[in-house]
Every structure is written in structure tokens, then in C-alpha cells.
N, C-alpha and C positions, 0 to 999 in steps of 0.2 A: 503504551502506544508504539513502542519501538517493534515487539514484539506483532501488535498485527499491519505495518507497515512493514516488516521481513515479509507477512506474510502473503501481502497483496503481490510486493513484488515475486516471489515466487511464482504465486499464481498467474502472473503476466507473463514468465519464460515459458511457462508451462503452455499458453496460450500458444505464445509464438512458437516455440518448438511443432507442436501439431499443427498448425496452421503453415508452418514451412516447410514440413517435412518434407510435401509432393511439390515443390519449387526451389529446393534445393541447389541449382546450376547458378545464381547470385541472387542469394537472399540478403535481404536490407539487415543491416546490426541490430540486434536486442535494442541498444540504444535508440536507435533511430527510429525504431517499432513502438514505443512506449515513450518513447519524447524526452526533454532532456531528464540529465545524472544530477541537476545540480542537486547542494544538502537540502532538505528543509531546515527552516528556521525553529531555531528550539524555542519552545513551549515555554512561559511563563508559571511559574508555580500557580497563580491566580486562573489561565487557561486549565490547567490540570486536575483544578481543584471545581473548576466550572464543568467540564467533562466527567467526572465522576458525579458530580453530585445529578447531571443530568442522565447518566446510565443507571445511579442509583433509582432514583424516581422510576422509569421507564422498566426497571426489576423490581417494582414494587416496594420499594425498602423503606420503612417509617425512623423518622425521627427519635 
């Protein structure tokens, strides 16, 4: 999960970079663009374990 929450964020500078490029003279912080930095809250083994078995399912995967 860590890995595709790297990759949203990515995908959000990437937004904002193109989308600032032609405004460039005071564009707003990365931060400010995509709302707060704070952590999320880490996941309970029992969340994690509810998330896979629900992607399981959703990829077809039998018991």
C-alpha cells in the first residue's frame, strides 16, 4: 500500500508541474496544490488483511 500511495503522489507533482508550467510567475506549493502533508494513519494488520482478501476476490482468486 506504501508503494501505490508513492505512486499517486508522484502522479499528483506530475499533474501540477504541467499544469503550472505556463503560470510559473507565483505558482501555489506542491503542498498547497494537493492539500495537506500530514502522515496517514498506519493500517491495522486486520485493514490489510481486509484489503487483500477484497483484491483477492476482485482477481478472481479461489480459496
Amino acid at each position: 500500500m506504501k508503494g501505490a500511495a508513492r505512486r499517486l503522489e508522484v502522479e499528483r507533482s506530475h499533474v501540477w508541474w504541467g499544469a503550472m508550467m505556463p503560470h510559473l510567475k507565483n505558482p501555489p506549493s506542491l503542498a498547497d496544490f494537493v492539500g495537506s502533508k500530514a502522515k496517514p494513519k498506519k493500517q491495522t494488520p486486520e485493514e490489510l488483511q481486509a484489503m487483500c482478501e477484497v483484491l483477492a476476490a476482485a482477481w478472481g482468486a479461489k480459496r
